[in-house]
N, C-alpha and C positions, 0 to 999 in steps of 0.2 A: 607757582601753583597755589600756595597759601595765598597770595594776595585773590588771585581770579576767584578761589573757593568764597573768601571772605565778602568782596562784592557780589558775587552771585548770592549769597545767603542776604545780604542788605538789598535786593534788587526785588527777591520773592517777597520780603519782610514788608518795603514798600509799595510794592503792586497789592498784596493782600489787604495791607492798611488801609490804603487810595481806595480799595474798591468798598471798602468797611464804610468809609467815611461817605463816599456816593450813596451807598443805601442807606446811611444813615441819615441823611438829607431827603433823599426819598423819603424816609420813613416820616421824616419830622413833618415833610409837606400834606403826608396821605398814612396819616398812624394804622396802626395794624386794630385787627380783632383781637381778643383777647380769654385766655384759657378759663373754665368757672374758678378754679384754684383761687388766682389773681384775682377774679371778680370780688370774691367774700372778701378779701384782703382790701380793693380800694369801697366796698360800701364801708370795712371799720372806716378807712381813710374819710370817707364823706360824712360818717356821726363823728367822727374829728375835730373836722373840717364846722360844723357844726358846736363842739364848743364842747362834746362827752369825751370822758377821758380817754387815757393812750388804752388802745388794742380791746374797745370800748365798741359792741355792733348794738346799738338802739333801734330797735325793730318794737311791731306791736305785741303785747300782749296775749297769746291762744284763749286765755281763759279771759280777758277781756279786752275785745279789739279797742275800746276807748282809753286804754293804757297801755302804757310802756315799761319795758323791761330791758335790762342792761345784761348784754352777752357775752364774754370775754372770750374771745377769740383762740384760743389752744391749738387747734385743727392743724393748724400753718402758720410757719414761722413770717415776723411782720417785715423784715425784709421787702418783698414784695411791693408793697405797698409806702412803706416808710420812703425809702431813698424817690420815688416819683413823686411822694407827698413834698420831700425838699425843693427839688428843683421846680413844681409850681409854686412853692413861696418865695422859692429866692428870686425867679423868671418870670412870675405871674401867668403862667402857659397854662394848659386846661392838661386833662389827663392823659387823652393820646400824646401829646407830644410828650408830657415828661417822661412815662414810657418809651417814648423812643428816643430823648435822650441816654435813661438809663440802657436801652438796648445798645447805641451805639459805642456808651464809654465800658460797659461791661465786655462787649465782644473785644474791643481795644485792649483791654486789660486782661481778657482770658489770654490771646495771642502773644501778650508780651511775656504774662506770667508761665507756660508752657515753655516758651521759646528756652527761657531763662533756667526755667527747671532742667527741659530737656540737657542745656549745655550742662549742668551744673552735673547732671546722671551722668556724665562721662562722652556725652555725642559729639560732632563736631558741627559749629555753625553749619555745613551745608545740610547734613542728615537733620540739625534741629527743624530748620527753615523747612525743609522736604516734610516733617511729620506735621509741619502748621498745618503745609498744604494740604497734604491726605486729610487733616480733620476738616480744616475750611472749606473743602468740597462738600463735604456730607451734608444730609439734610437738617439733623439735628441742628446745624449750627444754624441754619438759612432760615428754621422755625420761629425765634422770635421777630422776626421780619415782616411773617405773615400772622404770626396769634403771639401777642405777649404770653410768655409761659411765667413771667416772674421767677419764682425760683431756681430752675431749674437753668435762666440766664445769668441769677446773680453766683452760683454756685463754678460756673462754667468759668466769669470772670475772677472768684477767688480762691478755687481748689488747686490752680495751677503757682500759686505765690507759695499756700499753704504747703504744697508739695518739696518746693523750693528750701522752705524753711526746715521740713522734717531732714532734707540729703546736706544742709548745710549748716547745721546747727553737729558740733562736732566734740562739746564732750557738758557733761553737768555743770550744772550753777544759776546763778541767778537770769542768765538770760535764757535760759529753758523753762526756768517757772513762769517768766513774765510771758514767752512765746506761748507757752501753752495754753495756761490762761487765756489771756487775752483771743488766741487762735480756735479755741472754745469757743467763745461766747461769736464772736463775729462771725465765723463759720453757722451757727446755728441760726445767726438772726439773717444770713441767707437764706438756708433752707433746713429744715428739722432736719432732714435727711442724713445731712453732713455728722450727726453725730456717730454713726457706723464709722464715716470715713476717718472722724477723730479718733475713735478706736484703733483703727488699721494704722494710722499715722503713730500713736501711742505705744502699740507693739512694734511697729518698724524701727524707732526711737529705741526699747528696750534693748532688742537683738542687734541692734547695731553697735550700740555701749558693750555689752556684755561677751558677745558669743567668744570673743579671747579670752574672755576671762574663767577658767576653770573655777577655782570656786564660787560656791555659793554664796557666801556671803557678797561676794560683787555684784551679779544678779539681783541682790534685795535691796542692797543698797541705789541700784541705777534704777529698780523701780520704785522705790520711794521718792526719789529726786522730780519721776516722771506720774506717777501718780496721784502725788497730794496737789499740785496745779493742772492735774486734769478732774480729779475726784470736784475738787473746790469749783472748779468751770462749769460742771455738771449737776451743784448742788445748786450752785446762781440761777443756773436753767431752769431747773425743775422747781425752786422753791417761786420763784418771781415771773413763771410762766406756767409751764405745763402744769403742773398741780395745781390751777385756774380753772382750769376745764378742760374737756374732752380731745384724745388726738390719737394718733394713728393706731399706736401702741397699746392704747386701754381699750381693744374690743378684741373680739374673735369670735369663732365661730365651730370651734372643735377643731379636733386632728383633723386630715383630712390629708393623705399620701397617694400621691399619684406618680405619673409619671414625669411630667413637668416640676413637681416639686422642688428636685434641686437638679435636673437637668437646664431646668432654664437659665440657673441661677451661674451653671459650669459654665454653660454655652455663651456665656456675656463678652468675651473677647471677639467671637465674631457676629455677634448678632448687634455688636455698637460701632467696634473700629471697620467692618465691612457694610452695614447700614444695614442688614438683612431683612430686621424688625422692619424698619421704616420703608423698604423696597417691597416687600409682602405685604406692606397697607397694613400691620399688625399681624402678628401669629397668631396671638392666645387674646389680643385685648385689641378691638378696634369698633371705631363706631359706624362706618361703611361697609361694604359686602367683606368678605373675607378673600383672599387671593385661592387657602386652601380650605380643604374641612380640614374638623378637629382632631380626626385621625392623622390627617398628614403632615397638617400643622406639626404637632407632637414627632410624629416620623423625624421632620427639618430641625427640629430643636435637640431631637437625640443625634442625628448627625454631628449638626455646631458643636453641641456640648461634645465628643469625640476629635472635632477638628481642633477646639478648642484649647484642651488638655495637652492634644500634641502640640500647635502653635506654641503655647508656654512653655514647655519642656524642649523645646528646640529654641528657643530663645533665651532659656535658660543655659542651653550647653552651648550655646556659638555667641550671644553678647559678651563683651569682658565687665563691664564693668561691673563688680558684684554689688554693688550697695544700691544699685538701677533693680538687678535680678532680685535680689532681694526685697526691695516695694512691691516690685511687681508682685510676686508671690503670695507676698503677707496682707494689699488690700486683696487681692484676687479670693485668697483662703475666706477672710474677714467675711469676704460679700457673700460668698458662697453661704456660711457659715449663717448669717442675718438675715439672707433673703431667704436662704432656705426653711428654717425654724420659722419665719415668719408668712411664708406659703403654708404650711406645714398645722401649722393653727388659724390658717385665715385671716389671717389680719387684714387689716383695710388695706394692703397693697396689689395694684396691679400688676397682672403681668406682660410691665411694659420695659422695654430694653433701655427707656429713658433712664430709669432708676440705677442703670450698672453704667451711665455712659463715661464715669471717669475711667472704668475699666478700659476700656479702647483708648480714650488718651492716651492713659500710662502707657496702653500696650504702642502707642503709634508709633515710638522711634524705635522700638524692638523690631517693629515690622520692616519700617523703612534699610533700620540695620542689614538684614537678611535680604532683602529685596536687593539694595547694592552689592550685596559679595557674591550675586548671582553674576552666571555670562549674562551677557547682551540677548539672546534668544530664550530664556529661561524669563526676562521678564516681561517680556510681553503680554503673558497671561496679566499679570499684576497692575500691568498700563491699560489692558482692556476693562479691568472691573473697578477702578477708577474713572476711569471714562463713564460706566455705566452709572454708577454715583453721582457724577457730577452732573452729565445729563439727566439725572433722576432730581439731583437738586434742583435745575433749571427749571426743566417742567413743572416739579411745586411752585419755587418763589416766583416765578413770573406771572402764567396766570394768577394766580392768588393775591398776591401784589395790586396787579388790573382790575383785579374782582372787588378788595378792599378800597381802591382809590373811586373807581365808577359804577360802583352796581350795590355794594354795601350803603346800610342806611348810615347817617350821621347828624349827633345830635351835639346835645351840651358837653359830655364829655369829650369828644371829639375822635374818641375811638368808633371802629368799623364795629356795627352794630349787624349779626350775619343773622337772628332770628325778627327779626322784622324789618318790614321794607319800609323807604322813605316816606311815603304819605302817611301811611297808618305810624311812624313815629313823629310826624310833623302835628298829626292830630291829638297824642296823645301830650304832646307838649305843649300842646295849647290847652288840654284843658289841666295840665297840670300850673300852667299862667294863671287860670282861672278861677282856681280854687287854692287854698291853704290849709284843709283841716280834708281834704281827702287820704283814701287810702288807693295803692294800684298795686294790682296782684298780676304778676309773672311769673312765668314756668322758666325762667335764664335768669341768672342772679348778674349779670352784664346788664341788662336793662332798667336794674334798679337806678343804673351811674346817670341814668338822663333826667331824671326827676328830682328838681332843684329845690321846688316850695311841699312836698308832701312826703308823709310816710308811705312807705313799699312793703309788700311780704314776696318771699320768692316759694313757691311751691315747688317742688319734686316733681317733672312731669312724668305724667301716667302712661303704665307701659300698655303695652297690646292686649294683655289679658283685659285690662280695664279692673284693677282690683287694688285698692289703696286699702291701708292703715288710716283709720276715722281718724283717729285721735292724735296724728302725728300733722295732717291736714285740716284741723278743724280750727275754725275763729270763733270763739263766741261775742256775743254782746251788738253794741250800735255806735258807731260813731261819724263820721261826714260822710262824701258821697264816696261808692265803692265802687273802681272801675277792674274788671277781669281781662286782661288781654290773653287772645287766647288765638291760637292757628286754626286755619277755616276745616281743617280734618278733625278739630275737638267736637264740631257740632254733634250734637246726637248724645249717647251717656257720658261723655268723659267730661263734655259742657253741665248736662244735669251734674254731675259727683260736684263738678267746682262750686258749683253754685251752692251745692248742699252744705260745705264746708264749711259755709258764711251764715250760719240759720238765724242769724239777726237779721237778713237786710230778705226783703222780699220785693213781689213786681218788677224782677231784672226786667229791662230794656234791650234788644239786640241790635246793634251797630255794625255793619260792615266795612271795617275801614279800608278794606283793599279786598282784591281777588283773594290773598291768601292770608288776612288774620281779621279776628272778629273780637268785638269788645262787647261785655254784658257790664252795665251800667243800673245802678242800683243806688237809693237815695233816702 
């Protein structure tokens, strides 16, 4: 019976793998589109690429377009961008594919690294193998496929190692400092994000040293062991990056308590490891029609957050293995705890389910757990809503896939280009052939990745009121020729605002590069 369980678990591990590696050939043949996140991330990549320093965005000047100014990137961790900048140097491959390199060894290495953890929490190879599955159905995973997300890929690939290390690392000393450390700073240059998750992994570490230990002095002692190489990881960070410039953490926007506030934040066990967010097309945060209103939206997320609490707490009383229940617990509280406070004053965070998705990892072999000590008729519900997952993945990656491979424009990068269509970026690449001292101004910071010999600004596109901030959109001065590309619904005021932005350059020209985008040319 062990032997049949153990080939069945190497049987899912390699069908999963097999089909990773299919799309990731896919991928490398017909690269994906690509999230704005990423986008800011590979233009530092191309003033790099270009010769300015590391994490270095060389854009023009506002106060005077005939000069340049140097940006330092804070925003987003460079991750993103760095590890695709590798493998075009070491490959010489353009940037869709190295993206879909890093997409293909990152999903590799999320699968193995969960796998690995899972066993490690106490599962047994088949329940591990079972919870890859429940996740590799979802759509979260099938995402980088169709839009490079960057971080949110590289995170997926090392939170599950990182995981590993916090259940396996089994009492103080020197190799806690260096794991830490080290688990710090690499974790970060994934995705900023990761620093919460360092926290929760941090307390997980303490309470697991400690909680036999009645006195207090054992307690202080096991967080100083664990503290001064994470304090030290976090001062690297901050001194040699974020204190650079601006990022998620340095703004707000006041209090602001709703009801979403930290019910979103509860409800994150099933609004990730069920796909909920992603089945709704968005709850609270989406760029498409909404599935509900706002009301009801809220309504399904005070639900989650109620299913959610119990899910936990019944996986708390029926999993054995306590040092599993216990992660669970302590990132769950952590996220609560960070998202919340940080909804709570507004901070630049959405409310997107993406941000809690290690939450459902963690939770996946808890579920799977519970799911098997059910009869046989008790899980059929649980076979049906995986099936609707899965079919819900399909329906994404495939058209989308189709869409990026034949219908998507493509240029020099070689990514799927989804706000302009093929002619009008074949025009515009030609006159970026043509000149070397132009500027082209875009409303998608993806489009700057096509223009090889000139400088780009990307503007903020205008919403529906049609009401901009002057001085957040304005160029001053003169310098080569000025091409605006813009969508054929800009005509009318949101084309005059553009233009006005530029009050050096006068006599725009209008161009109609296609049915659906137009370019004002100016010289």
């Amino acid at each position: 019976m062990l032997k049949q369980k153990l080939q069945t678990h190497q049987i899912i591990l390699l069908v999963i793998s097999g089909i990773v590696l299919i799309m990731g050939i896919m991928l490398f043949i017909a690269p994906a589109a690509i999230y704005p996140d990423p986008s800011w991330g590979f233009q530092v990549m191309r003033s790099m690429e270009l010769g300015h320093g590391f994490n270095i965005n060389f854009k023009p000047d506002q106060g005077d377009i005939s000069k340049n100014i140097s940006d330092f990137l804070a925003w987003w961790s460079p991750g993103q961008y760095l590890l695709p900048y590798f493998f075009k140097l070491i490959f010489g491959v353009n940037t869709g594919q190295a993206a879909a390199i890093v997409t293909t060894l990152f999903s590799l290495s999320g699968i193995a690294g969960f796998f690995f953890f899972f066993k490690k929490a106490g599962f047994t190879p088949l329940i591990a193998s079972l919870s890859i599955l429940f996740i590799v159905i979802q759509q979260a995973f099938f995402t980088p496929y169709v839009f490079y997300n960057g971080g949110e890929l590289l995170l997926f690939g090392y939170t599950g190692w990182f995981l590993y290390g916090c259940m396996a690392i089994g009492n103080t000393g020197w190799k806690l400092v260096v794991f830490l450390f080290i688990a710090g700073i690499l974790g970060f240059i994934c995705k900023s994000s990761f620093l919460w998750m360092f926290a929760a992994g941090c307390c997980f570490i303490w309470i697991k040293f400690s909680y036999k230990t009645k006195a207090l002095i054992g307690w202080i002692k096991n967080g100083i062991w664990i503290g001064v190489p994470s304090i030290l990881a976090l001062f690297m960070i901050y001194h040699f990056y974020l204190s650079r410039g601006g990022n998620p953490s340095s703004g707000g926007e006041g209090i602001k308590l709703l009801w979403e506030t930290f019910a979103f934040p509860l409800a994150s066990p099933f609004l990730t490891a069920f796909s909920v967010d992603d089945l709704s097309s968005g709850l609270l945060f989406h760029d498409d029609a909404p599935m509900f209103s706002y009301f009801w939206a809220v309504v399904v997320v005070l639900i989650c957050a109620m299913l959610s609490i119990l899910l936990i707490r019944i996986i708390v009383k029926r999993v054995p293995n306590k040092a599993y229940v216990l992660l669970l617990v302590v990132f769950y509280a952590v996220s609560v705890l960070f998202f919340g406070q940080s909804f709570l004053r507004q901070a630049y965070i959405s409310y997107e389910a993406r941000h809690f998705r290690l939450i459902g990892l963690i939770a996946a072999p808890g579920i799977i757990y519970l799911v098997n000590s059910l009869k046989g008729f008790y899980r059929y519900p649980f076979y049906f809503v995986c099936f609707v997952i899965a079919y819900s993945s399909y329906k994404f990656f495939v058209p989308s896939f189709f869409q990026n491979k034949n219908v998507s424009a493509h240029g020099y990068s070689g990514l799927s280009q989804l706000f302009i269509d093929q002619p009008s970026l074949n025009y515009i690449r030609k006159l970026d052939a043509q000149n070397n001292n132009a500027i082209f101004v875009f409303i998608s910071p993806d489009l700057s990745l096509e223009i090889e010999h000139n400088r780009t600004i990307t503007l903020e596109a205008i919403s529906s009121e049609v009401a901009i901030n002057y001085d957040d959109y304005a160029y001053k001065g003169h310098a080569g020729p000025l091409y605006i590309v813009l969508p054929v619904d800009y005509l009318g005021p949101k084309s005059t605002i553009m233009r006005k932005c530029f009050p050096g350059y006068k006599g725009f020209k209008l161009t109609m590069l296609s049915n659906d985008y137009i370019l004002w040319e100016a010289r």
